[in-house]
PASEDREN-543219 format. One record per residue (C-alpha): residue number from 1; residue in three letters; x, y, z negated. Coordinates in nm, 2 decimals. Last residue first. Layout:
BEGIN
+-----+-----+--------+--------+--------+
!   i !  aa !   east !  north !     up !
+-----+-----+--------+--------+--------+
! NUM ! ALA !      X !      Y !      Z !
...
+-----+-----+--------+--------+--------+
! end
This chain:
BEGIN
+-----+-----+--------+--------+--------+
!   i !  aa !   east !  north !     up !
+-----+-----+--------+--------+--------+
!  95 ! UNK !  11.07 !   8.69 !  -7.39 !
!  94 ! UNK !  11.23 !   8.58 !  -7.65 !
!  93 ! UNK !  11.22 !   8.91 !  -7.79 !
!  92 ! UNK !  10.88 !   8.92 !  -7.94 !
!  91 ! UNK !  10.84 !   8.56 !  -8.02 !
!  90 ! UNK !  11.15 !   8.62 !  -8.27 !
!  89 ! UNK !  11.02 !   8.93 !  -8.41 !
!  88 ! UNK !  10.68 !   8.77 !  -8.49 !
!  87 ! UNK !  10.86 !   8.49 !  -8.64 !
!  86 ! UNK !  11.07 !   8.75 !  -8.83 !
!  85 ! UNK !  10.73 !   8.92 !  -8.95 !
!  84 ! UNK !  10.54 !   8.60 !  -9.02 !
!  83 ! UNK !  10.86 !   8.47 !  -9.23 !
!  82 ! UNK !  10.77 !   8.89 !  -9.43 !
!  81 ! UNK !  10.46 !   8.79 !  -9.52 !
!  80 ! UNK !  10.51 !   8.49 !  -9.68 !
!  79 ! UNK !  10.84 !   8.62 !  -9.87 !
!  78 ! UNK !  10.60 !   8.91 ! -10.00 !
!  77 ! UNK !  10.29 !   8.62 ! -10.06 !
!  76 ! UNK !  10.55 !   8.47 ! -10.28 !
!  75 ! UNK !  10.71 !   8.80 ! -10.47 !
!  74 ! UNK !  10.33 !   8.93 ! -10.53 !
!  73 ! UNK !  10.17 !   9.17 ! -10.31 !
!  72 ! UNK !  10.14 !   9.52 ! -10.30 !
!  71 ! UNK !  10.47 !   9.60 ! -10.14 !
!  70 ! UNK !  10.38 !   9.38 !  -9.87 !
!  69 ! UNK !  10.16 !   9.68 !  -9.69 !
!  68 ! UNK !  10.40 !   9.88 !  -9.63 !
!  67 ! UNK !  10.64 !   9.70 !  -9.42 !
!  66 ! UNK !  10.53 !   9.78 !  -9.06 !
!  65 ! UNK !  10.54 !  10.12 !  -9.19 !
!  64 ! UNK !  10.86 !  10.09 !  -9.37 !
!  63 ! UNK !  11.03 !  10.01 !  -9.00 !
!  62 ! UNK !  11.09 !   9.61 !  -8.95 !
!  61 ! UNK !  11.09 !   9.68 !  -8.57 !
!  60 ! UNK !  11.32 !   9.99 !  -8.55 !
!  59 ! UNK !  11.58 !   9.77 !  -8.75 !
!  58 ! UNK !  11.54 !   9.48 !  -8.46 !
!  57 ! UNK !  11.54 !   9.73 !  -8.18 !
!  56 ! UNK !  11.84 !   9.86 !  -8.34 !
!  55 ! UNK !  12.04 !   9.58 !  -8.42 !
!  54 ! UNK !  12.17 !   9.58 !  -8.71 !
!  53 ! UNK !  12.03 !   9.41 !  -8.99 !
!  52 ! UNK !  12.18 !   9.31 !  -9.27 !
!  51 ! UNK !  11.94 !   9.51 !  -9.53 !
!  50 ! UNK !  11.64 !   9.41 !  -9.42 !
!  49 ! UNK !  11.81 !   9.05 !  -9.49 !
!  48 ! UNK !  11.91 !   9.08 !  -9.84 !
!  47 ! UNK !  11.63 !   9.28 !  -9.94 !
!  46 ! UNK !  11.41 !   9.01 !  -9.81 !
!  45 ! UNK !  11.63 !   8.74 ! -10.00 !
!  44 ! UNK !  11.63 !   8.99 ! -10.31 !
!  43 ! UNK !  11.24 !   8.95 ! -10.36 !
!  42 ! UNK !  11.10 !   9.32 ! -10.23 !
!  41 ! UNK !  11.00 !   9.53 ! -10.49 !
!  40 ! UNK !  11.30 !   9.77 ! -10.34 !
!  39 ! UNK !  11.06 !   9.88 ! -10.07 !
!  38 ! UNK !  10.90 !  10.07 ! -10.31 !
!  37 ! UNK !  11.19 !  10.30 ! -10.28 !
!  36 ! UNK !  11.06 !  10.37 !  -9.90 !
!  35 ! UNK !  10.70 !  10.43 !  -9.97 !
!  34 ! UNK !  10.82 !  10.69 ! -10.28 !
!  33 ! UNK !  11.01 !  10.85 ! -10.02 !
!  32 ! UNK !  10.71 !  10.88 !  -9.75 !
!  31 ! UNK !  10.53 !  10.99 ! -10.09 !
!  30 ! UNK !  10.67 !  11.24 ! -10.22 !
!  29 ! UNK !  10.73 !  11.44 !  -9.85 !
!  28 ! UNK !  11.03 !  11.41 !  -9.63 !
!  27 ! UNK !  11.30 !  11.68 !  -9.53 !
!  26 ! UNK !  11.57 !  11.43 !  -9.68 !
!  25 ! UNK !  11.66 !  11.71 !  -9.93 !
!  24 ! UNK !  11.30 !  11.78 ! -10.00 !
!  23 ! UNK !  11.22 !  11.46 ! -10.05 !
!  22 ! UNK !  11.51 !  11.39 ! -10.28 !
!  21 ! UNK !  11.42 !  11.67 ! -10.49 !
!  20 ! UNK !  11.05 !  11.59 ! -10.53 !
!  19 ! UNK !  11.22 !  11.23 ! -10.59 !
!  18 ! UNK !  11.35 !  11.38 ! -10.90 !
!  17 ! UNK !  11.71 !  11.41 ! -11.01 !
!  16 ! UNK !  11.75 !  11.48 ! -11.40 !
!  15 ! UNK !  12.00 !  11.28 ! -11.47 !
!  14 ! UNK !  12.17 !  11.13 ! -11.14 !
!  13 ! UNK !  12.25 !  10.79 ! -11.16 !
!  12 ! UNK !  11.96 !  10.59 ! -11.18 !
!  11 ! UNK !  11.77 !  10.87 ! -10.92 !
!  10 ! UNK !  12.07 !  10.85 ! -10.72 !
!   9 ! UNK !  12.10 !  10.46 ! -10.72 !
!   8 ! UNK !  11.76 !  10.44 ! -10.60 !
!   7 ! UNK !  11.82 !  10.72 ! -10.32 !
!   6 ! UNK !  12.07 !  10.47 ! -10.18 !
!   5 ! UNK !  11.89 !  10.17 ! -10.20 !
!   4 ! UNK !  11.62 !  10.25 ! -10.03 !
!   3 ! UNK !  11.71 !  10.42 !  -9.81 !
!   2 ! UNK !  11.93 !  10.14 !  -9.65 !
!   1 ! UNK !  11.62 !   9.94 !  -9.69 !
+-----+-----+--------+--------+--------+
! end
């Protein structure tokens, strides 16, 4: 999410910046980065909360992979998704 954000508010602020440019910077290709600003879809409660973590099991865990695939759904089936996730991360470590 920290990504995310960050190369966001370059592209806004930086005339002229292209994510070909970012990719290349990052040593990534289009679409990894494009995969990682669509992560800004999210509602701002999942922002939020990717974006407080810190633990790095936890941060490892909710990886843009893992995430992908709620970036195509709406805002309510996003939130759904993602309560599965944390319970999923919760059973996980309680272990």
């Amino acid at each position: 999410m920290h990504y995310a954000q960050r190369w966001s508010k370059e592209l806004e602020d930086t005339p002229g910046l292209t994510v070909a440019q970012v990719a290349e910077r990052e040593g990534l290709s289009r679409k990894q980065v494009r995969s990682v600003l669509r992560l800004r879809r999210f509602p701002a409660d999942i922002q939020k909360a990717l974006a407080n973590l810190s633990d790095p099991g936890e941060i490892d865990f909710y990886r843009e992979r893992r995430l992908r695939h709620l970036t195509h759904l709406n805002a309510s089936e996003q939130l759904a998704g993602f309560a599965k996730l944390q319970q999923r991360w919760e059973a996980q470590n309680r272990q």
